[in-house]
N, C-alpha and C positions, 0 to 999 in steps of 0.2 A: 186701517183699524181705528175705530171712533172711542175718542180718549173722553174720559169724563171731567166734566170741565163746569164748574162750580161758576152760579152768580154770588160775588162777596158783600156783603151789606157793608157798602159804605161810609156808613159811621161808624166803624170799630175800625181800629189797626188791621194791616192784613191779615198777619199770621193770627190773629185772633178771629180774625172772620171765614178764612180757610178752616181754622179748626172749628167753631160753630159749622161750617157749612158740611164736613164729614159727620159733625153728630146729627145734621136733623137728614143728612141722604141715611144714615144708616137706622135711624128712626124710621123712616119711609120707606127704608125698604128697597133703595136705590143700590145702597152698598150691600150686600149681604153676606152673612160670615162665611170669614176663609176669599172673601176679596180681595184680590191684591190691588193696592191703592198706585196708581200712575207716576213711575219713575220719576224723583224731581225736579230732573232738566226738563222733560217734555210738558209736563203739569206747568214747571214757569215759565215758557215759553207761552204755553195755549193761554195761559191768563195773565199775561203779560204784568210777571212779579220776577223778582230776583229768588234765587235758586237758594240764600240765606231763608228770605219768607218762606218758601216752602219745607224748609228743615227745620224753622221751628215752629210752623204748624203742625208738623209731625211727629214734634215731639210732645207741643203741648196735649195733641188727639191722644198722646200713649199713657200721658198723665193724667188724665181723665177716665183712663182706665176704656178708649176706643177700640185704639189699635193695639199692635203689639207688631215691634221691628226683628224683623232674621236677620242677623247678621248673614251679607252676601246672597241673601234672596230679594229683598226688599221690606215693605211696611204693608201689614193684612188685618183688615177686619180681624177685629176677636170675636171665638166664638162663646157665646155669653155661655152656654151649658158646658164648656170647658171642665172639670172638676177641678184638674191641676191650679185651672190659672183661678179659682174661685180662691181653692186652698190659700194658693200664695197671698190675694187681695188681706186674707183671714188673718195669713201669719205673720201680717206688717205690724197689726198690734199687739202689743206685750201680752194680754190677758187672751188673745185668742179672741178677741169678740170687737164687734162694730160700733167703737164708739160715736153716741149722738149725746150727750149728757154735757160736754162746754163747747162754748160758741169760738172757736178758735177760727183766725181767719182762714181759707183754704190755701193750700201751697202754691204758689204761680210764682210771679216774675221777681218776689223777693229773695232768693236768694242769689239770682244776677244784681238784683241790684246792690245788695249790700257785696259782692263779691267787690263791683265796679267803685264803691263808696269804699272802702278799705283798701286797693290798688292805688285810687287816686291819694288817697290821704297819706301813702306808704311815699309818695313821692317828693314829699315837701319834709323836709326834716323840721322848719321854721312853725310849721303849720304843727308839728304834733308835737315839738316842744311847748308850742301856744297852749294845747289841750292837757296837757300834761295837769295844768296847773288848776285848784278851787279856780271855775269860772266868778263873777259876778250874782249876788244872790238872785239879779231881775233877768240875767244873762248877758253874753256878750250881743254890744250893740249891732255888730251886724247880722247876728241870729236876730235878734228883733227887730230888726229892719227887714228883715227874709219873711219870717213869721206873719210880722203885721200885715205884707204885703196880701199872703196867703189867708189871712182871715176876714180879707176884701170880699173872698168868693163863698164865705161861710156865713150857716143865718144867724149872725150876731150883728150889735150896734155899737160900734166902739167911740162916737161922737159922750163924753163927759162920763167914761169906760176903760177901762186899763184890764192887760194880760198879765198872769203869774204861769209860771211852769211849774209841773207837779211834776211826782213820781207815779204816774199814772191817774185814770180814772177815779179808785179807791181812796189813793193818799188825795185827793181833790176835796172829796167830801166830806173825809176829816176834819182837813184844812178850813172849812168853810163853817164847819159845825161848832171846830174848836173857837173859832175866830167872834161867834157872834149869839151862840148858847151858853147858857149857865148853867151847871148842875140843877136839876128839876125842872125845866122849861120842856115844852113841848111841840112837839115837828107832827104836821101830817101826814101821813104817806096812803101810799095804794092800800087796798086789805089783800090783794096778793103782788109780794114786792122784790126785789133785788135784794136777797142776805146783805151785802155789804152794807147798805146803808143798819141794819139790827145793829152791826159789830160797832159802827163808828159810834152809833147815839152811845147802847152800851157804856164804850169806852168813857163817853165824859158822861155819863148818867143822866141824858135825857130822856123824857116819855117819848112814849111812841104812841098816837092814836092814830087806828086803820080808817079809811072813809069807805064806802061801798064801791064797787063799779059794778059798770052796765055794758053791751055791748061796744059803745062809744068809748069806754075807757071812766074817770073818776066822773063821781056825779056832782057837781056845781052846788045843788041845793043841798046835798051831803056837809061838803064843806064849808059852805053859809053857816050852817047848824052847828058845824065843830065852831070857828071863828068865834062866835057867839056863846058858845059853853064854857070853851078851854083853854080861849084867848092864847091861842099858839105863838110861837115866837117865828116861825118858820113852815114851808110847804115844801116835800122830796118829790119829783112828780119826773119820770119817763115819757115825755108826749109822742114822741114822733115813732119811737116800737118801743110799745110797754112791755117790761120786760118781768112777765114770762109771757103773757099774754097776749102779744101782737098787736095792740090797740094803737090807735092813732087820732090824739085827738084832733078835734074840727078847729078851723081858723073861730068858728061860733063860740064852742067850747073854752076854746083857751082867753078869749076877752072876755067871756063871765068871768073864770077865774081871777084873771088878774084886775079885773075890777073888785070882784071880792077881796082879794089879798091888799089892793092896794090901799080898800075902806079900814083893810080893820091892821093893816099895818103887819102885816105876814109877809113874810120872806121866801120867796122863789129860789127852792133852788133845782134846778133844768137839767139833767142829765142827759147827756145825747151821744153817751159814745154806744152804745146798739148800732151798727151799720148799717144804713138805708143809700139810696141816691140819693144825690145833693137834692135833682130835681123833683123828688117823691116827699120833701118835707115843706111844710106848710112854715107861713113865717112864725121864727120864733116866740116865745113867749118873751126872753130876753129883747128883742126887736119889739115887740109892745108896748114892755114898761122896764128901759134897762135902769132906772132907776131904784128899783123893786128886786131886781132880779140877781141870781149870783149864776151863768153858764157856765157847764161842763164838759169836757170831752178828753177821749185821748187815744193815741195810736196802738191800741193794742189791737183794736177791731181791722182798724184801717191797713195795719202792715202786720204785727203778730205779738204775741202774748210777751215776746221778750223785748220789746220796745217801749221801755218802763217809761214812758213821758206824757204824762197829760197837760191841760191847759183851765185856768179860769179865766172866766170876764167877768171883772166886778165893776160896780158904780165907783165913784171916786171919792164919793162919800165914808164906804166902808172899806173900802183899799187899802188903807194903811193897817185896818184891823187885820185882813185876811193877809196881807206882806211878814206881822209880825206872828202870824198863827205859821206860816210857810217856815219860816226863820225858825222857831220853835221846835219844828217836826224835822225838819232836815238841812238846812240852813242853804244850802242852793241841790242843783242838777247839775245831772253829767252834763260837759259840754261835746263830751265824744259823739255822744245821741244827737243832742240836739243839732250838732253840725253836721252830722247825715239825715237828717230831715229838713233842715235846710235846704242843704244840696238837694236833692228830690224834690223837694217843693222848685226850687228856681228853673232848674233843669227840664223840668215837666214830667219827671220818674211819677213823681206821686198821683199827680194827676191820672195821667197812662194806667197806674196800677186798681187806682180807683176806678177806674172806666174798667178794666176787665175782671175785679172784684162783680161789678154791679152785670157782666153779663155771663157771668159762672154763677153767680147765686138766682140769676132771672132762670135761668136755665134748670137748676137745682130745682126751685120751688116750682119751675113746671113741672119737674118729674113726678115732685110731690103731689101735684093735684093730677097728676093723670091717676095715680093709685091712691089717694087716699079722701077724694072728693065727694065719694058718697058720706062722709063723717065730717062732712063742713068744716075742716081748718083752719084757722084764722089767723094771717101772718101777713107783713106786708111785702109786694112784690120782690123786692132784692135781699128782705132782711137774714139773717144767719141764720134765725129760728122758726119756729112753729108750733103753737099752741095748738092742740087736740082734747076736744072733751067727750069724752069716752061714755058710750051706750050703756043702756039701764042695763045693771047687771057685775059690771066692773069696778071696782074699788081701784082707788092711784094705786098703791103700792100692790095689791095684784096684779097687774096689769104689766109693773115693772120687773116683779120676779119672772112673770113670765116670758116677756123680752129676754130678760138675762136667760132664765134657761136654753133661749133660743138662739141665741149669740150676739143679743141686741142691746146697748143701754143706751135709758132715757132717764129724764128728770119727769120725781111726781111732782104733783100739783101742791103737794104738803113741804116739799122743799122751799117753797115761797110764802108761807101762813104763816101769819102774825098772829104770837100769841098760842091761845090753844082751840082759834076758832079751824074747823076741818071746811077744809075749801070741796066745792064741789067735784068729782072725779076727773082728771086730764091730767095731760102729761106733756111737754116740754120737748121736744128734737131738735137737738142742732144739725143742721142739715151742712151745715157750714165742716161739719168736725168730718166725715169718711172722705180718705184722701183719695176716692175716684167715684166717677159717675155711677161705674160697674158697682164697688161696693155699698153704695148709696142705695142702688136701684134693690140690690139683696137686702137691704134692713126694710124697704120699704115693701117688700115684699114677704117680708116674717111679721109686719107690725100690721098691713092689710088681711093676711091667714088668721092673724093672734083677733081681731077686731070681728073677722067673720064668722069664725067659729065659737066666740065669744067665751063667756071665764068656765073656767072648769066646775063640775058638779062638786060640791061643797058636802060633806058628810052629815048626815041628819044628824040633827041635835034635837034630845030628846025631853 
């Protein structure tokens, strides 16, 4: 009897290449539903893996919403017209409906790993008495010896540059706004932008002026123009996935800007926690001009929403400012966090989980362009999200009611406008947020129906 027997791509882990290789046989048409998938001793045998690999290929396949396992029969193709198991996908979430509206990382190897990070730490009484106590405001030196090592393979410049730990992405740009604005000063940002940076100016009372974009992302000569009118104190700028909009500026682009910024004395400050592959980002803007520049990032994208720790990289010039802004706001960081991201960084957890981050979301935004490619969406290969701008005829927030009706949420386009200017029609998916393939593929299949059939007849007015 002739067993099916999978070529595994090389570059990924096994058990992550075994389970890529049952989603594209049953893509193709190899596997087909109500398949029983090849006993695990013989499967590891024929492809000569251990009999673990193949169990937790089979589990990651079930959590992708592929397979589904009988206890005492084996692991079988799901059948996608299922009703039951659709329901069930349904009733995972609280409101009954497929959330796409936050960019949450998707579920995989994090909770082995923090399971394995809290076992090991349970072992050391010495070690969690350590923890117990206010770390260090800058942290403990061997987390920054972990740390720095780790931000060797990241695009920043830490030559005449120093690291701060935040409490995530958000409290970062506080930190940074607080440290170096003045009540009434003025920051430039995108004209369709990331909420949190509104809340942060807000909070210390600076302007906010929008610059235009264009396909490419902010316009250069835009912000020459602002420089020159409204003598900014500072620039907010998403390059590598603008966020909402998926843009990615060019290595061209971003050395106009910081020649601009650098002429007229404006301040970079680089947001990069959106989730891309390391290898899909161009060099930094920080790696330019880190003199100019203040980087951002943090691990919420990277591991999940409850991994409150982000990072800056400042010049050494303005380091002490942004130290006593840090100090101000919350005076240090957990070091419980930060020494399981350590751990994971030295170990190579983090690494590992980045690599299958970046081939569950390649996979993802395939899906997305198999159904939704006739409406050009624009996102970058690995990123969380995906920008959609919506056919003549639709308004954002129709668009969104009618998702919801249909058991769908997304973000309008009007969630990101600055101000009271109405941004043109489109809407926001996190593709990142449905905790399987299966219920990913049914949103993208209510948001394709919703797009074809276009807005509903609207009652004459008379």
């Amino acid at each position: 009897m002739t067993i099916w027997t999978p070529i595994l791509d090389s570059a990924l882990p096994k058990y992550l290449a075994l389970a890529q290789a049952i989603e594209e046989a049953i893509n193709q048409g190899e596997l087909k539903p109500e398949d029983k998938l090849p006993p695990q001793r013989r499967l590891a045998d024929a492809i000569k893996v251990t009999i673990g690999t193949i169990s937790r290929a089979y589990s990651e396949a079930e959590r992708r919403g592929l397979v589904t396992a009988k206890t005492g029969s084996g692991t079988y193709v799901r059948t996608k017209n299922n009703i039951n198991e659709i329901v069930d996908e349904m009733a995972q979430d609280i409101a009954g409906k497929i959330d796409m509206q936050m960019a949450f990382a998707p579920e995989g190897p994090q909770i082995k790993m923090l399971n394995r990070a809290m076992t090991s730490m349970a072992q050391s009484e010495q070690l969690l008495s350590n923890l117990l106590h206010y770390a260090p405001e800058l942290g403990y030196p061997n987390h920054r010896k972990s740390f720095q090592r780790w931000l060797t393979d990241e695009p920043v410049a830490l030559k005449d540059c120093d690291f701060l730990f935040t409490h995530g992405g958000q409290h970062a740009i506080s930190v940074a706004i607080n440290a170096l604005c003045r009540e009434g000063d003025i920051i430039l940002i995108e004209d369709l932008v990331f909420p949190g940076i509104l809340a942060a100016a807000q909070n210390k009372g600076v302007k906010l002026v929008s610059i235009a974009m264009d396909e490419q992302g902010i316009i250069p000569d835009k912000v020459l123009q602002a420089c020159q009118r409204h003598k900014p104190r500072m620039i907010y700028l998403t390059p590598n996935s603008q966020n909402p909009c998926g843009t990615q500026l060019s290595i061209e682009r971003r050395q106009t800007l910081v020649d601009i910024c650098c002429e007229h004395n404006v301040f970079i400050l680089e947001d990069d926690v959106q989730f891309i592959a390391t290898k899909d980002k161009p060099k930094s803007m920080q790696e330019l001009a880190p003199e100019q520049c203040i980087y951002l990032s943090s691990f919420s994208k990277r591991f999940s929403g409850a991994m409150r720790i982000g990072f800056l990289v400042a010049p050494n010039s303005i380091y002490n400012k942004i130290r006593l802004s840090l100090r101000a706001s919350s005076w240090t960081n957990s070091p419980i966090l930060i020494h399981w991201l350590c751990q994971w960084m030295d170990n190579g957890e983090l690494a590992e989980l980045e690599q299958w981050l970046v081939t569950e979301m390649t996979a993802r935004q395939a899906l997305a362009q198999q159904y939704l490619a006739a409406w050009k969406p624009n996102s970058q290969q690995t990123s969380f999200n995906l920008w959609l701008e919506l056919p003549l005829g639709w308004l954002s927030h129709e668009f969104v009611a009618q998702a919801k009706e249909h058991g769908v949420l997304v973000r309008s386009a009007d969630d990101y406008r600055v101000g009271q200017q109405i941004p043109s029609p489109a809407i926001r998916l996190c593709l990142s947020r449905p905790k399987t393939h299966v219920q990913l593929t049914d949103a993208l299949v209510i948001i394709k129906t919703l797009l074809q059939q276009g807005p509903s007849i609207k009652e004459a007015v008379m």
